[in-house]
N, C-alpha and C positions, 0 to 999 in steps of 0.2 A: 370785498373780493371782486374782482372784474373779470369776469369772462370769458373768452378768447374767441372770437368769432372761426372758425374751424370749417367753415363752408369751401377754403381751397381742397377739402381732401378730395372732395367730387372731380377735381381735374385729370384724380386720378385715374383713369380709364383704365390703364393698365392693369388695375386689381381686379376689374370686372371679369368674373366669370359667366361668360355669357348663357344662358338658360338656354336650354334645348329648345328643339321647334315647338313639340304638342305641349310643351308648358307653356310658353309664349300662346300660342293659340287656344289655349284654354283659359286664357288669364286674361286673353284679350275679350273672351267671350262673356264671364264673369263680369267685368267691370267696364265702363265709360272709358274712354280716352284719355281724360283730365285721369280719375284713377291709377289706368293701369300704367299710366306716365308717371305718378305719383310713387306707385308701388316699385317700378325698377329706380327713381331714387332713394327709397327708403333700402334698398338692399344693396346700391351700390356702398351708401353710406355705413350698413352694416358691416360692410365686406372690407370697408376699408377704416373703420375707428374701431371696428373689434370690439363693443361696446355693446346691451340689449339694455338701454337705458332710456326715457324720454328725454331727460335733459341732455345727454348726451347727441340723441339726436335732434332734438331743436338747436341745438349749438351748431351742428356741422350739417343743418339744412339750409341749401344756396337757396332763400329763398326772400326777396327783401324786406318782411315783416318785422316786430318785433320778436323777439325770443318766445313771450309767453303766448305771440298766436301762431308760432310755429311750433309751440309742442301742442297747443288747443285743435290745430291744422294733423297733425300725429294722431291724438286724439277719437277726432270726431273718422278719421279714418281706420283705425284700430278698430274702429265703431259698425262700422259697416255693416249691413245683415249678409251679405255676399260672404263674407269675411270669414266663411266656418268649415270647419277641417270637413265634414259632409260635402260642400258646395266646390271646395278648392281642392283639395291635399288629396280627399279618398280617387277623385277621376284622373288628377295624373299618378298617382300611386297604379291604379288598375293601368292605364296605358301603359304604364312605364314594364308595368309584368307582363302583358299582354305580347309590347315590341321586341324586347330581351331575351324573353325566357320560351323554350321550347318545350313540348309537350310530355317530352321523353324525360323532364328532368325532374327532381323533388327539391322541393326550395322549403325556407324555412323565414318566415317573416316575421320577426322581432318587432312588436310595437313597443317603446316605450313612453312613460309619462312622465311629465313634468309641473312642477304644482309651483302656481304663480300666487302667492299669498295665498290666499283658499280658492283658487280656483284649477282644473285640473286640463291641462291644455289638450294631453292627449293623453287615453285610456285605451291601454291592451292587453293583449299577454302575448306568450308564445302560442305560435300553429304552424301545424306543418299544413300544408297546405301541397296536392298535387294537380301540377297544369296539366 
């Protein structure tokens, strides 16, 4: 079976949905440069093969390696200790409530989880929660 090298999807810009400012700037603070440059292509490439695969995404990574050291490059960055819903997801989740949401209103934040072989990406429940 032969493979399809799929790295033209990156051309496509047009599917990018660009990230807000305080997530850019939080993302920027988190990680090094090589990373966080790494990181908006791994989503570009999400964004645009529809796919939550490694092989999928080492196929359509523009990057001129081999295949199996650009899912190894996937990888060791999945890897990351930066990399955890505590360090990333909780501080722009709190800003994002913080900028939006007013004090007068009662919101209601749905966590839910998703279970990657036995591991549990993210754990919640229901809260209400008043700002």
């Amino acid at each position: 079976m032969v493979r399809k090298d799929k790295s033209s999807n990156v051309n496509k810009t047009y599917l990018l949905k660009m990230l807000p400012v305080f997530y850019q700037t939080h993302l920027k603070s988190q990680f090094n440069l090589a990373e966080y440059i790494f990181l908006k292509i791994l989503i570009i490439l999400l964004q645009s093969i529809k796919k939550v695969s490694l092989e999928a995404l080492a196929t359509a990574l523009p990057i001129p390696i081999t295949f199996e050291s650009r899912r190894k490059k996937i990888q060791r960055f999945l890897s990351l200790q930066n990399l955890t819903i505590q360090k990333i997801w909780f501080p722009i989740v709190k800003t994002w409530l913080e900028t939006y949401l007013t004090s007068e209103k009662i919101i209601y934040v749905v966590i839910d989880r998703t279970n990657w072989s036995c591991v549990n990406l993210l754990t919640g429940r229901q809260k209400r929660l008043e700002c």
